[in-house]
N, C-alpha and C positions, 0 to 999 in steps of 0.2 A: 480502690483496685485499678491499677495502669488497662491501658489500651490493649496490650500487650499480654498482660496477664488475664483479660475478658476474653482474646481469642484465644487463647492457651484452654482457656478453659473449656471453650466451646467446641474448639478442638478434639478436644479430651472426650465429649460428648459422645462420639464418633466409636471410640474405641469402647466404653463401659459400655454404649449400647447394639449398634449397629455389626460390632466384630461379627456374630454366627450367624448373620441372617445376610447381609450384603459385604461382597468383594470390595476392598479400599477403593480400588476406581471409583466405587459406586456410592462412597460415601456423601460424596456431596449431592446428589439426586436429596435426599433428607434434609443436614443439615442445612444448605445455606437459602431453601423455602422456610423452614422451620423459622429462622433466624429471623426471617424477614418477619416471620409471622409472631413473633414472640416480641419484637420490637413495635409493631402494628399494636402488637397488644395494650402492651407497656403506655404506649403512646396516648392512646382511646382512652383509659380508663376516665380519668378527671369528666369528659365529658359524653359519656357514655349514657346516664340516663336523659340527657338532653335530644340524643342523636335519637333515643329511642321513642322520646315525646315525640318531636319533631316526624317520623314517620307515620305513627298513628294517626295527627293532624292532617299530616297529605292526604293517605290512604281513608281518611274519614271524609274530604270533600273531594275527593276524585282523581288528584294530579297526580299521572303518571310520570311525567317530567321532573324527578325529585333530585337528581346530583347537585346540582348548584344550592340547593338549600339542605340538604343535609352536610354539605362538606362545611356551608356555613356554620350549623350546628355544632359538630367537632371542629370545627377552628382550626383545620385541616385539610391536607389536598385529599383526603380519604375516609373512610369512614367505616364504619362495622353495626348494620342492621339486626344483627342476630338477638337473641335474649342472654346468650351467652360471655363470657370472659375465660381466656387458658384456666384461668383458678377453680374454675368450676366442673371443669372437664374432668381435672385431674385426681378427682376422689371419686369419679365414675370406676365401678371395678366392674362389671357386667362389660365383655369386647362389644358385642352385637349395641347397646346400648352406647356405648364410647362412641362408636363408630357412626353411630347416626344421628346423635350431637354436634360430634368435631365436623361431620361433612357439612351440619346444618348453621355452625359457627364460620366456617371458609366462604358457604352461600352468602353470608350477610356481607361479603365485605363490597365495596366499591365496585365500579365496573373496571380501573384502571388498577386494583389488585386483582381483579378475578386476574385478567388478560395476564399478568405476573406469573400467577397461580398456575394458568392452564399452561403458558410456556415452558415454564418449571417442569409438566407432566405430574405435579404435586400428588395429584387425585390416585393418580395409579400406583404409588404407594403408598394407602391407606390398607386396603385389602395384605400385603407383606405384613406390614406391621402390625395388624391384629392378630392377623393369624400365629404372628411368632409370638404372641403377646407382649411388645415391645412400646406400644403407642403411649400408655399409661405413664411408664418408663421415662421415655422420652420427654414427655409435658415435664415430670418433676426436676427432670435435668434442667429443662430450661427454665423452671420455676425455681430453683434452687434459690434460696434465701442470701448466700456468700459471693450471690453478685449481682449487679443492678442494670438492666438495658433499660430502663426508663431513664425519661429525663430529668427528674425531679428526685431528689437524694431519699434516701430511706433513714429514718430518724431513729432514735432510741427512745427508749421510756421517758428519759428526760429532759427531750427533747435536742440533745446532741446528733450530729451528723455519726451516722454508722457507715454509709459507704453513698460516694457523691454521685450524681446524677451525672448520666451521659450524654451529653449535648451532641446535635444531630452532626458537627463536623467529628466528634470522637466515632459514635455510631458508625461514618462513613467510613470512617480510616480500621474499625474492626472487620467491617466486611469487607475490606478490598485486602485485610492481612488475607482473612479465610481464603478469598478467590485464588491470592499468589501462592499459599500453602498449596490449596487442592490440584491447581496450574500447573506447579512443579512435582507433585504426586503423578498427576496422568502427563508428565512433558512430553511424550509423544504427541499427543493433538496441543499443548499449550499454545506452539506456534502457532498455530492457526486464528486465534482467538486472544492470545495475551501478549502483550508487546513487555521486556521487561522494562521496569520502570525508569531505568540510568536512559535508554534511548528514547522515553517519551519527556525524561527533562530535557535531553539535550536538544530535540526538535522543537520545544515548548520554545527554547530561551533563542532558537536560530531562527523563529519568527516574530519572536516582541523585541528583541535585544537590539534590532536596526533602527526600531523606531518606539521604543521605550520614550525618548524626550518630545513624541510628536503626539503621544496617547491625552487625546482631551478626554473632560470628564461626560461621560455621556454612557448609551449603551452600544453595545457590542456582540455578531453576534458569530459564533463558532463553530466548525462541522465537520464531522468526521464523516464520510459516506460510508467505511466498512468498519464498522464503531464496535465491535467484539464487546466486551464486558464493561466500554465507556474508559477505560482508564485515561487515553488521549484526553477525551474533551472535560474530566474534572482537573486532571495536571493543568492543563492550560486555562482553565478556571482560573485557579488557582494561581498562579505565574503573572498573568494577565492581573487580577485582582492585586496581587502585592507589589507588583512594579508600577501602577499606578499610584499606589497608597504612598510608596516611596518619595513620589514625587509630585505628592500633594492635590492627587485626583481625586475623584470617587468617579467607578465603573460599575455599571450593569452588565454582565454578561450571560446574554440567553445561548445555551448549549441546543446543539441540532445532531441527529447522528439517525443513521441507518444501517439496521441488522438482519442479514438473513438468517442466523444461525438460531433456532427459539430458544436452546436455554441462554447463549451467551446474551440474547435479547433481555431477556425475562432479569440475567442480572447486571446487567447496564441500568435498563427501567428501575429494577429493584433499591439498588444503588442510590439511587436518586433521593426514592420516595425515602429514603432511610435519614437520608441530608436533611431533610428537610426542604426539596427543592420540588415539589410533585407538581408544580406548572412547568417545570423543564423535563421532568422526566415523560407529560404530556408530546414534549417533539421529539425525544426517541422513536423512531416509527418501523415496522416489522415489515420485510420484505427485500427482493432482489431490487440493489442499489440501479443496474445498469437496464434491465427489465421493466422496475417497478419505479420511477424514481419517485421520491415522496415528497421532494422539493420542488417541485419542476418551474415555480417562478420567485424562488428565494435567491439572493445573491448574497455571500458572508464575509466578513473581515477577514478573518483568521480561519484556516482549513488545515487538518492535519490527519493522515491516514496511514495505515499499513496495509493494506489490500493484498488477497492471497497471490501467491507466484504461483507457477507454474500448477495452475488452475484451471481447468476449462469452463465456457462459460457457453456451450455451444446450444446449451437450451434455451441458455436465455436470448442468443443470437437468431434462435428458429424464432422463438416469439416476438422478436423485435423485425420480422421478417426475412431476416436472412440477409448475407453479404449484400447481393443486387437489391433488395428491396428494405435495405434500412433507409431513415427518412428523420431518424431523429436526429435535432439541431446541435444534440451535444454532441454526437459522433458524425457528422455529413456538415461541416465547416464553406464557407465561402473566404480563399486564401488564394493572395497571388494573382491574381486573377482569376482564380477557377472556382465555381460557385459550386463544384460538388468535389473538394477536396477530402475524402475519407479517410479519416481517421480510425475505421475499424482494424482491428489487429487480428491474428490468428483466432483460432477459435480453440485454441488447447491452451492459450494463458491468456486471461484477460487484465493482467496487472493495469497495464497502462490505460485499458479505458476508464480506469476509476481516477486514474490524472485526468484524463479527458474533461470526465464527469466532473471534476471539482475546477478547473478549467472555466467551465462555461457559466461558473455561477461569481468570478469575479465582480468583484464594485467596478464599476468604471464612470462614474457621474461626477461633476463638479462636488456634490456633498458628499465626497468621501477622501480627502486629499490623500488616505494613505492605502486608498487602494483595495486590494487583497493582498494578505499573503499566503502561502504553502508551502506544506511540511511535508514529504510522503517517501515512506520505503520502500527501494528496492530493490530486487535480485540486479544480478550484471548484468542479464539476458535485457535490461531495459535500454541498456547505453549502445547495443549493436546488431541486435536481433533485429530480422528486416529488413530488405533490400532497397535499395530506392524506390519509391512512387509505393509501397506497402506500407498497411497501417501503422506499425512501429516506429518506419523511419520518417512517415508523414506528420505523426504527433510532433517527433524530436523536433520536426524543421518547423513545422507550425509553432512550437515552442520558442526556438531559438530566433526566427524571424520575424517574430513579433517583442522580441529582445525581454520574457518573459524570465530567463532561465538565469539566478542569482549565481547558486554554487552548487555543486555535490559534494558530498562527504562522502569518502571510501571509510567503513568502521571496520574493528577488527572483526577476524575470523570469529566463528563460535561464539556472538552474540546473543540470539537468541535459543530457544528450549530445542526446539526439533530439528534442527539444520544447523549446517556449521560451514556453509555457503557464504560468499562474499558476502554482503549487502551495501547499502549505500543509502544516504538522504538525500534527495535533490529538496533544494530551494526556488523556491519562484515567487514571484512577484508584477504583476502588472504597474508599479508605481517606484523604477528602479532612482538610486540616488543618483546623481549627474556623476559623480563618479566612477558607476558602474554599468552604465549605460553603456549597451555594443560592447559588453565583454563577458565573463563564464570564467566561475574561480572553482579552479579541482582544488580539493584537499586532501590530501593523504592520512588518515588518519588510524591508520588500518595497526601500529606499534603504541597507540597511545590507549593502552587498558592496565587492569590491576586484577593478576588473576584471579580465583575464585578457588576457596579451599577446597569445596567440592563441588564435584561437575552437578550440573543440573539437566540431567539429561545433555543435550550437545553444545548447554552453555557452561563456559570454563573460564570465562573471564567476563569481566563490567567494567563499566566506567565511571571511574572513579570522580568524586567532585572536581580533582586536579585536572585531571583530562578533559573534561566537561568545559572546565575554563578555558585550558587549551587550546580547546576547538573552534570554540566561541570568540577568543584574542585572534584569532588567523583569519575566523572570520571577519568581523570586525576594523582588522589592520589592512587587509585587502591589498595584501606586499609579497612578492614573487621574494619565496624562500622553497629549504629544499622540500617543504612539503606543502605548499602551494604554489598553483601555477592557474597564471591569468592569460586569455585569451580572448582574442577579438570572438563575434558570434561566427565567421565565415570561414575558421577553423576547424571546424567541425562536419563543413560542408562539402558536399563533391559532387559534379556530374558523372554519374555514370553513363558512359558513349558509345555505343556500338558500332564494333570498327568489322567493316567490310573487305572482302579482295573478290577478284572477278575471276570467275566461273571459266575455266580452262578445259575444252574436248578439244581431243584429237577429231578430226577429220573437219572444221567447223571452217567455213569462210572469215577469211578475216578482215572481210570488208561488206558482211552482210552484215545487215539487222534481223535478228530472230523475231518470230511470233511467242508468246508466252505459251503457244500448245507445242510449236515446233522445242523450244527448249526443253516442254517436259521431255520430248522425244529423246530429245539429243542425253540426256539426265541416264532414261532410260539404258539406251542403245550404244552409248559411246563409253569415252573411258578419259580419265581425266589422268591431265600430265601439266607439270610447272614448266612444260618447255610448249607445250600446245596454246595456241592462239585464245586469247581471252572470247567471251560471248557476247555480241554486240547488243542488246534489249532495245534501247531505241536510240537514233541517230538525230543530232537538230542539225538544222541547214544555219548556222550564222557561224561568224569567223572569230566573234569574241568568246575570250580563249576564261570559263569562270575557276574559281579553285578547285586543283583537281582533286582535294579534300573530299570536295559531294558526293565523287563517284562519276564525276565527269571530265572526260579527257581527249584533249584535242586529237583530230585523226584526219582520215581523207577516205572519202563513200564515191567509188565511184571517177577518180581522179581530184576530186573538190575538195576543196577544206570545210568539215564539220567536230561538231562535237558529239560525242557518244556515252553512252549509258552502258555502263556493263551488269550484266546479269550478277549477283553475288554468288558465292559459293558459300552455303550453308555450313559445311564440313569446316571450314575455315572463319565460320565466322567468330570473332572474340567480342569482348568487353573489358572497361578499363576505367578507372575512378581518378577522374584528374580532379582536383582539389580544386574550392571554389577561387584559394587564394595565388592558383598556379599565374603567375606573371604570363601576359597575353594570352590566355585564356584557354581552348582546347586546342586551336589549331598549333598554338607556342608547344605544345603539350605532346602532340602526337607528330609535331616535325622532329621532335628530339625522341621522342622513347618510341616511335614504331616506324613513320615511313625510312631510316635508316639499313631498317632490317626488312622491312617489307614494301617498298617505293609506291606499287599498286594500291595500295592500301586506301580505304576512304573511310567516311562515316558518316550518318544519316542524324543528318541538323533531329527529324519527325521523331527520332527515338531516343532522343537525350533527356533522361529523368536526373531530377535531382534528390540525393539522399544528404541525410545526417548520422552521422555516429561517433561517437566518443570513448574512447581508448584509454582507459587507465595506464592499464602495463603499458603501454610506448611512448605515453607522457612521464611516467615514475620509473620505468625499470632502470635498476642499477647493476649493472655489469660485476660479475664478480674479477676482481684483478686476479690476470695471472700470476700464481708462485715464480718464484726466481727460479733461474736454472739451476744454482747450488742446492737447493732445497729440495728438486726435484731428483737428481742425480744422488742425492745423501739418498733419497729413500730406495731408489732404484737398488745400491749398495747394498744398502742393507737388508734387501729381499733378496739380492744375490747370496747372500752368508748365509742368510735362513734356509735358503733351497740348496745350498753347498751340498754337493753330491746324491742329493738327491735324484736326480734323472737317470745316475749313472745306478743308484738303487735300484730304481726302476727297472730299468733295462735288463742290469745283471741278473734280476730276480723273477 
């Protein structure tokens, strides 16, 4: 029986039993604990009265400390203490009786499926399923003879194979069909929690594909920090695993990831233990990623995330003490010279602190020549949301000016389940090639899909292997065509400057120096005119004349030559983004696009921040050409004929 045809089946499961007691959304709440548990099963039998010796012997000379020797026992990352097996359950017909068997079957297992179990909320439908008398039901479904989730084949009389065993990478590949079924059943929260799988190959292959011929054989280890149901960190398993094999490696790769969601937790962990991998599903870890981190002195090769948009994380930022009093090293950076550089963002999307977070756990040591890399998606709001010196545009520049930032991908519309929102992959890397070093490759990628027969909720199109390559060749070729475009990092960059003009009352001397109380006065009581004398603030006595850019301008106090300070005028004050790469720098900047129009004009060296942001549309937009005149004129005509006498209808009528 295919892969294919075992989750068809268990699929099926769903509907012969579940239809009158639980709504479809609700079907997987059952199923995919069940699943877990019925493979658990399958799994233990061979050495099940081992596991069972093995406890009595603890519990008879006193150690309580028994996981590490019973996992030995079952020859497994897990184990099942009960006196029971599913087969035995299943001829239980008394519910009351059923019910406090299977609760006392779930109690025996491991401490690393309980935590599954309880994530699941498993327990809380026990009670449902009795009462509808479904539980009984249930078990025989999944005990059904016409299919095998053990790993060892089921024989015939004559010892011929009747149906093969399912070895723990088939197992994985049936529960991750289930998750994508059920995923695309409820696609309203899919998003949230299930990346589809075209975009986690193609982030898998835009972080090993650079350096594929540089992978020694060794281990390796990978991290998702908003790891939903895990699919990211087995794809890149995976990817990682066969492009070394390729080319004649052998790789180790330990998986890391952190969930706050507990069921999509529970089926990441789950997942795992189903692989055969339950010392990695061990670093799967439950909790708020930017709150709670579970890593907090791991650094990874390879990083790759979806983290939610347009998400607020505003609890976890009270817990972490709040804007002024955060203090953690992954968001509170020393850049530039400024040793509290913040990197905190809004408190209504925390997308980008989860770059942050994956950020600060780069390799950066002699033994790791390639580095880190990263994968991570996101909304557009990540490329310009943020003013200068604000979290958003502090990450960008921290990024960029530590020459971090590889490429972004713009992917098509209606990529994923629940939005049909731009998105985008940036790439980074701490370990760039000499080639790309001090530069940022956009790619347009946003016409290279194969739509989709039917919509998936707000996904309509995917990406096809052809495209997949595509993206990957452009990456790769790192050649300004019409849908990539390469750029230095100070591109990207701009001083934002606050440009001043001086404060104008009627009735004001104009060879006084004001008091900053008398000004309030004047603010008050006067009346401001462009033809009234500017307001002196303070007067220096020396004859050298500095740029009258600062807000300082030569004059005469008194009969003397000084220089003076003029008061600003608030009401008139602007702002202006001259580009990092503007030729002579701001002063070049604001003699051509404002003292022209405004001569008084100045601006204060103390309030020049510097931002980042990145512009798709004005990097890719394409103009549509104007029609020809004949073209347009023929149509003109030809709505003249259409509407022939018609006005005069009108009118007459």
């Amino acid at each position: 029986m295919s892969v294919l045809n075992i989750s068809s089946f268990i699929w099926g499961i769903a509907d012969d039993v579940l239809r009158d007691v639980y709504v479809r959304g609700k079907y997987r709440d059952v199923i995919l604990p069940m699943t877990v548990i019925r493979r658990l099963d399958a799994v233990l039998e061979p050495t099940k009265s081992d596991v069972l010796a093995m406890k009595e012997r603890l519990d008879d000379a006193g150690i309580t400390n028994q996981d590490a020797a019973l996992r030995q026992a079952s020859n497994e990352a897990f184990y099942n203490t009960s006196p029971f097996r599913l087969r035995d359950l299943a001829s239980i017909g008394k519910q009351q009786q059923l019910k406090a068997d299977f609760e006392a079957y779930l109690d025996g297992f491991s401490p690393n499926v309980q935590e599954v179990l309880d994530k699941f909320e498993f327990r809380n439908q026990i009670p449902r399923l009795i009462e509808s008398d479904k539980l009984g039901f249930l078990l025989e479904k999944f005990l059904d003879r016409s299919i095998n989730l053990s790993p060892r084949p089921v024989l015939n009389a004559d010892g011929s194979v009747r149906l093969e065993g399912l070895d723990n990478h088939s197992m994985g590949t049936v529960f991750e069909e289930l998750i994508r079924r059920f995923n695309e059943e409820n696609n309203e929260e899919a998003g949230e929690h299930f990346t589809p799988r075209d975009v986690v190959q193609l982030m898998a292959r835009l972080i090993f594909l650079p350096v594929a011929d540089q992978v020694r054989s060794g281990t390796y280890l990978v991290y998702d920090g908003a790891c939903g149901t895990g699919g990211m960190l087995t794809v890149a398993e995976a990817s990682l695993t066969q492009l070394a094999s390729e080319r004649g490696k052998e790789v180790s790769v330990h998986l890391f990831g952190q969930e706050v969601n507990s069921e999509t937790y529970a089926i990441s962990k789950a997942d795992l233990i189903l692989k055969g991998e339950g010392s990695e599903a061990d670093n799967i870890r439950y909790g708020s990623t930017l709150a709670a981190d579970a890593f907090p002195s791991r650094e990874f090769d390879f990083m790759l995330s979806n983290p939610p948009y347009g998400k607020s994380w505003k609890t976890d930022l009270e817990r972490m003490g709040g804007k002024s009093g955060m203090m953690d090293p992954r968001f509170v950076v020393e850049h530039d010279g400024d040793p509290e550089h913040s990197l905190v963002t809004r408190s209504s999307d925390g997308q980008m602190m989860f770059l942050a977070n994956m950020l600060s756990k780069m390799k950066d040591n002699p033994d790791a020549p390639l580095g880190s890399r990263i994968a991570e998606v996101h909304n557009g709001s990540s490329l310009f949301t943020g003013d200068a010196g604000q979290g958003e545009s502090n990450i960008r520049r921290w990024i960029i000016e530590n020459d971090w930032l590889e490429a972004i991908v713009a992917l098509p519309l209606n990529m994923f389940y629940n939005t049909g929102i731009a998105t985008y992959i940036w790439v980074l890397t701490n370990r760039k090639a000499p080639h790309r070093r001090g530069k940022v490759q956009l790619i347009d990628a946003a016409q290279w899909f194969k739509p989709l027969r039917k919509n998936l909720g707000s996904k309509n199109c995917q990406l096809a292997d052809v495209d997949i390559h595509r993206i990957c060749d452009t990456f790769l070729d790192f050649k300004e065509t019409e849908q990539s475009k390469i750029f230095p990092n100070k591109a990207f960059g701009y001083w934002k400057v606050t440009v001043e003009r001086p404060l104008r009352m009627e009735g004001v001397d104009p060879e006084c120096a004001y008091t900053a109380k008398e000004i309030r006065e004047l603010k008050q009581e006067g009346k401001r005119s462009e033809t009234a004398p500017p307001v002196i603030k303070k007067a220096h006595r020396r004859v050298s004349e500095p740029d009258p850019l600062l807000g300082l301008f030569p004059a005469t106090i008194d009969g003397k030559p000084a220089v003076v300070e003029y008061e600003a005028d608030t009401d008139l004050r602007d702002t202006e983004q001259v580009p990092l790469l503007e030729e002579g720098g701001i002063e070049a900047f604001l003699h051509r696009e404002v003292l022209p129009y405004a001569p008084d004009a100045w601006y204060v060296p103390t309030k020049v921040k510097i931002g980042y942001e990145i512009s798709f549309t004005r990097h890719f937009y394409k103009p549509e050409p104007l029609r020809p005149l004949e073209e347009i004129r023929a149509d003109i005509l030809a709505l003249e004929r259409e509407t022939e006498g018609l006005l005069a209808e009108i009118v007459g009528g």
